[in-house]
N, C-alpha and C positions, 0 to 999 in steps of 0.2 A: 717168292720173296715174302719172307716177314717181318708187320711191321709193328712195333707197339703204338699206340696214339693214347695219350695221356691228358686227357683235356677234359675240363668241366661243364661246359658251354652245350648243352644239346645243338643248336641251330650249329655251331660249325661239328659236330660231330656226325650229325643226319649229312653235312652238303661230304666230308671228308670222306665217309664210311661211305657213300654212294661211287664217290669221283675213283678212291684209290681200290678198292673194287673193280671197277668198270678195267680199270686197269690192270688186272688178271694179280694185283698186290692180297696177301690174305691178312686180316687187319684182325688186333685184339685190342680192345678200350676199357682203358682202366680209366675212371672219377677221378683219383683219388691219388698221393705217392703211399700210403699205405698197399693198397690193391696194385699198383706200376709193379713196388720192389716186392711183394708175392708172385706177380707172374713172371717176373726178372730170374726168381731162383725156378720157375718150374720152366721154362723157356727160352730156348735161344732164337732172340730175334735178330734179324738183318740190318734194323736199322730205325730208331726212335722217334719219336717227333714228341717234344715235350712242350707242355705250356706252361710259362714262367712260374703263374700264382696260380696256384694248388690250394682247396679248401684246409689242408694240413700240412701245409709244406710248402716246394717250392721245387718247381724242373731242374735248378741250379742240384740241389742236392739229390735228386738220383742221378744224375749223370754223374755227379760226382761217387756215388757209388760204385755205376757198374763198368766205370773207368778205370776203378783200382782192381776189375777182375778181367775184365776184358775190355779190346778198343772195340766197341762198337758203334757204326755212324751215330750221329746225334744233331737234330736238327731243333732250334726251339721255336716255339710261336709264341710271341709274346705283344703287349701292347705298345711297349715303352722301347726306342728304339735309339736312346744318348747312349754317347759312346761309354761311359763306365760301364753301366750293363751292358754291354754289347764285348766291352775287351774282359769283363768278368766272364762272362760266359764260352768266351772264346780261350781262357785261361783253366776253365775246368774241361778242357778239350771238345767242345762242341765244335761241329763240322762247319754249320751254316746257323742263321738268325731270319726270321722271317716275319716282320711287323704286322700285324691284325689290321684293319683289315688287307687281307689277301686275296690274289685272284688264284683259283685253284689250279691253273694251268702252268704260273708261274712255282707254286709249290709242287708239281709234278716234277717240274725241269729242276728242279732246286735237287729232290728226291733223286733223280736219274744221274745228277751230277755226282752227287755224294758217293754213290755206289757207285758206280763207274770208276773215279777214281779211287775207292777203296780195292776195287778188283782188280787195277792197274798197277795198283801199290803190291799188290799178294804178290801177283807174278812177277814182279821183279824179283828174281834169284841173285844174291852176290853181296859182294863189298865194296863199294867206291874208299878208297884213298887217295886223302889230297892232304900234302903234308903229315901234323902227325893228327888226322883226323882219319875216322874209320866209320863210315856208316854200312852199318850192317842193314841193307835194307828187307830182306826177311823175316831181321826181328822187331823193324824199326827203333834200333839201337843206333847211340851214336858213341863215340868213344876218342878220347884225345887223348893222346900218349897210353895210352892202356886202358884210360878211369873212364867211367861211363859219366857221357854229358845229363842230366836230368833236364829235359824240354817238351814244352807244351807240344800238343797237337797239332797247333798253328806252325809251333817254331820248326817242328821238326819237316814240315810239306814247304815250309818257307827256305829250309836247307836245301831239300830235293832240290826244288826249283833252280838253286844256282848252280848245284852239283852235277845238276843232267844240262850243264847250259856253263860250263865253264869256259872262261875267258869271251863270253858275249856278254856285250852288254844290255841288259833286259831293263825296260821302263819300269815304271811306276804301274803302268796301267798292265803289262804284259804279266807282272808279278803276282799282283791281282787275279787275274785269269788262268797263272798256270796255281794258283790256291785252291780260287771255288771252281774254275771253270764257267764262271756266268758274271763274272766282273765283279765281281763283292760289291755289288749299287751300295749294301748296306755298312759297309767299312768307307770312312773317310782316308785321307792322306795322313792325318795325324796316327789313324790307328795301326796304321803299314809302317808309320815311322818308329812309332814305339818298339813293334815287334822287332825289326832290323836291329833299335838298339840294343832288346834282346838278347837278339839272339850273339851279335857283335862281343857282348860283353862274357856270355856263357864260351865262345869260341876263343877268342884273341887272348895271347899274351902279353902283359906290358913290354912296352921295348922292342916288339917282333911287330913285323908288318900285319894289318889286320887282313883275316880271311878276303873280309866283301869289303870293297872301296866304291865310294862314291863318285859317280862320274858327273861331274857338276852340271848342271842343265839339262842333263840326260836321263841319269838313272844311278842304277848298283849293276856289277861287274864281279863274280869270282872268280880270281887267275888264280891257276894253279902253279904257276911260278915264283907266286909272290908266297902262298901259304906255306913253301919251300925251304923259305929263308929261313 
């Protein structure tokens, strides 16, 4: 597995370059987003790890780059961990968010989660239909009545999630987990509510029952009964 690390900081890049190594990872370190989006076009890596501030730039805009040619994982490390930065960054399709300081064992797990679920995501072969929604999950395409939906990163694992779990009702906290797989310690409830409305708004018709319904005290629920009507 390869990975790019993009960080200015020697002291975390000597403990990073040691730990994710050790860990049989093959790691390439770019200073700089100048030097990131050069080795971007000469190399395809597995999986990113960006730091927010960049001596010329900023991790928000390569990810926003190499999003528009490819999904690849993206993790950032950043200092500042309020929720606008955090649903900003999760909005230019980054995977996970990971606050300075960090323990390096936890950004391991963070790392193994990401991939994991991106290789879970490959192999799924096929189309879920529910109502007049079509997710194409090989291409991670979504499509309602024919027209493709345009959704974030977030929004579209936040789809999975109901789509492989129809008509159960899944918490708050289970939602969470089937996202990042490690509990999103760094997403609040606010940030989970946003995304739901979302994604609710990109899905639903006026007048037509909505896809996900709220189960009051409980959670959200995708019946595929109701997305029917």
């Amino acid at each position: 597995m390869k990975i790019l690390l993009v960080e200015d900081d020697q002291a975390i890049i000597a403990g990073l370059e040691y730990s994710l190594t050790q860990e049989g990872y093959e790691l390439v370190i770019c200073p700089n987003k100048q030097k990131a989006l050069q080795a971007l076009t000469e190399t395809t890596f597995d999986l990113l790890l960006l730091d927010v501030t960049l001596p010329d730039g900023t991790g928000y805009e390569i990810c926003q780059e190499i999003k528009k040619k490819q999904d690849t994982p993206v993790i950032f490390l950043t200092a500042c961990d309020d929720e606008v930065n955090v649903v900003m960054g999760l909005d230019m399709g980054a995977d996970d968010y990971i606050t300075k300081p960090f323990r390096i064992r936890e950004l391991l797990s963070r790392i193994k989660s990401v991939l994991r679920r991106y290789m879970k995501e490959e192999q799924q072969d096929g189309v879920h239909v529910i109502g007049d929604l079509e997710i194409q999950t090989k291409q991670a395409r979504v499509l309602k009545a024919g027209l493709e939906i345009p959704l974030t990163a977030l929004e579209y694992r936040l789809l999975l999630v109901f789509s492989n779990h129809l008509n159960q009702i899944l918490t708050r906290d289970q939602l969470l987990e089937g996202i990042w797989d490690v509990g999103g310690n760094f997403v609040n409830d606010n940030t989970l509510t946003v995304y739901i409305k979302r994604l609710r708004e990109k899905l639903d018709t006026p007048g037509e029952a909505p896809y996900i319904q709220t189960v009051r005290g409980i959670g959200y629920r995708m019946e595929e009964k109701n997305a029917q009507k």
